[in-house]
C-alpha positions in Angstrom: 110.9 110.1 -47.9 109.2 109.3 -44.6 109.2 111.1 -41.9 108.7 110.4 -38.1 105.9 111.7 -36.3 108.7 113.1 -33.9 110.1 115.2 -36.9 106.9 116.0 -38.3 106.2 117.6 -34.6 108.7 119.8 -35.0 107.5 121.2 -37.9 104.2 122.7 -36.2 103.8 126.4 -35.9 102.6 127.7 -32.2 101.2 131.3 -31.9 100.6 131.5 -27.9 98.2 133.4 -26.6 99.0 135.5 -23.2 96.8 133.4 -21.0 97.0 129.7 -21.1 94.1 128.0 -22.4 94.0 125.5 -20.5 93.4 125.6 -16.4 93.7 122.9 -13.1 91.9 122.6 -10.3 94.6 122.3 -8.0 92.4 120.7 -5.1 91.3 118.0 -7.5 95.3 117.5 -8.4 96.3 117.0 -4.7 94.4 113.7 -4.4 95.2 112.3 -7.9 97.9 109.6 -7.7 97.8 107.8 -10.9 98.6 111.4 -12.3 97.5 110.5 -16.1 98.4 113.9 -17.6 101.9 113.7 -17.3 101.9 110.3 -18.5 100.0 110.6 -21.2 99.9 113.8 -23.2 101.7 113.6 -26.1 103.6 117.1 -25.8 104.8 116.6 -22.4 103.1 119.7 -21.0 102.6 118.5 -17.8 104.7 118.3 -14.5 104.9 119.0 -10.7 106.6 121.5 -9.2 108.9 119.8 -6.9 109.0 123.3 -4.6 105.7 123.4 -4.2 103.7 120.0 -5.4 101.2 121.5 -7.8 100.2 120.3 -10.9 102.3 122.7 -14.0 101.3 122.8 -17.3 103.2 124.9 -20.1 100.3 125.5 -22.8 103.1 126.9 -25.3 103.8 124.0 -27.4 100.1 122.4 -26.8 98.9 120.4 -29.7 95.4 120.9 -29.3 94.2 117.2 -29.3 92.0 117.3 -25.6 93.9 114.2 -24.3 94.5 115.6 -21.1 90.7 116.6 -20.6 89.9 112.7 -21.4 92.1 110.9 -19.2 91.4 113.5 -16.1 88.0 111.2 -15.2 88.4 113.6 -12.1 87.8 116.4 -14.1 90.5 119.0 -12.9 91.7 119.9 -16.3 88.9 122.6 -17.8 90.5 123.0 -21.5 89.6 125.7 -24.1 90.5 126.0 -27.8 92.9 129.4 -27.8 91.0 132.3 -28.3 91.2 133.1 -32.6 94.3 133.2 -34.6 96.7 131.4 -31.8 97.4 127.6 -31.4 99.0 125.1 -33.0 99.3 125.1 -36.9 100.0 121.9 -38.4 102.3 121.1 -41.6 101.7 117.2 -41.3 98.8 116.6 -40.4 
């Protein structure tokens, strides 16, 4: 049986941490236009708040995998490992 990399996904255990481990520099965000972490991270953390025009990002289901740290070449995404025993636990790999 195969599965998707969608269904596999799903499978993944998340223990979240209280404080996200990942942070923005919301000045840097402001003047970002091609806005490659919304585009681009594969658990569709990332959006902006339409009220206020920031940059969101909901750490809970983050998969760990730095993309968003590599394609910010403006460097406003600092990202940390969670702090022991939270993150992601994978069941495929």
């Amino acid at each position: 049986m195969t599965m998707k990399v969608e269904e596999k996904l799903t499978r993944n255990a998340i223990k979240n941490a209280k404080e996200s481990h990942i942070r923005l520099d919301q000045t840097i965000c402001r003047t970002c236009v091609e806005r490659p972490c919304i585009r681009l991270c594969p658990g569709r953390l990332y959006s902006q708040s339409e009220e206020t025009g920031e940059m969101v990002v909901e750490f809970a289901g983050c998969l760990e995998c730095g993309t968003c740290k590599i394609v910010c070449v403006r460097k406003s995404v600092s990202w940390e490992y969670p702090e022991g025993g939270f993150g992601v636990q994978y069941r495929y790999g």
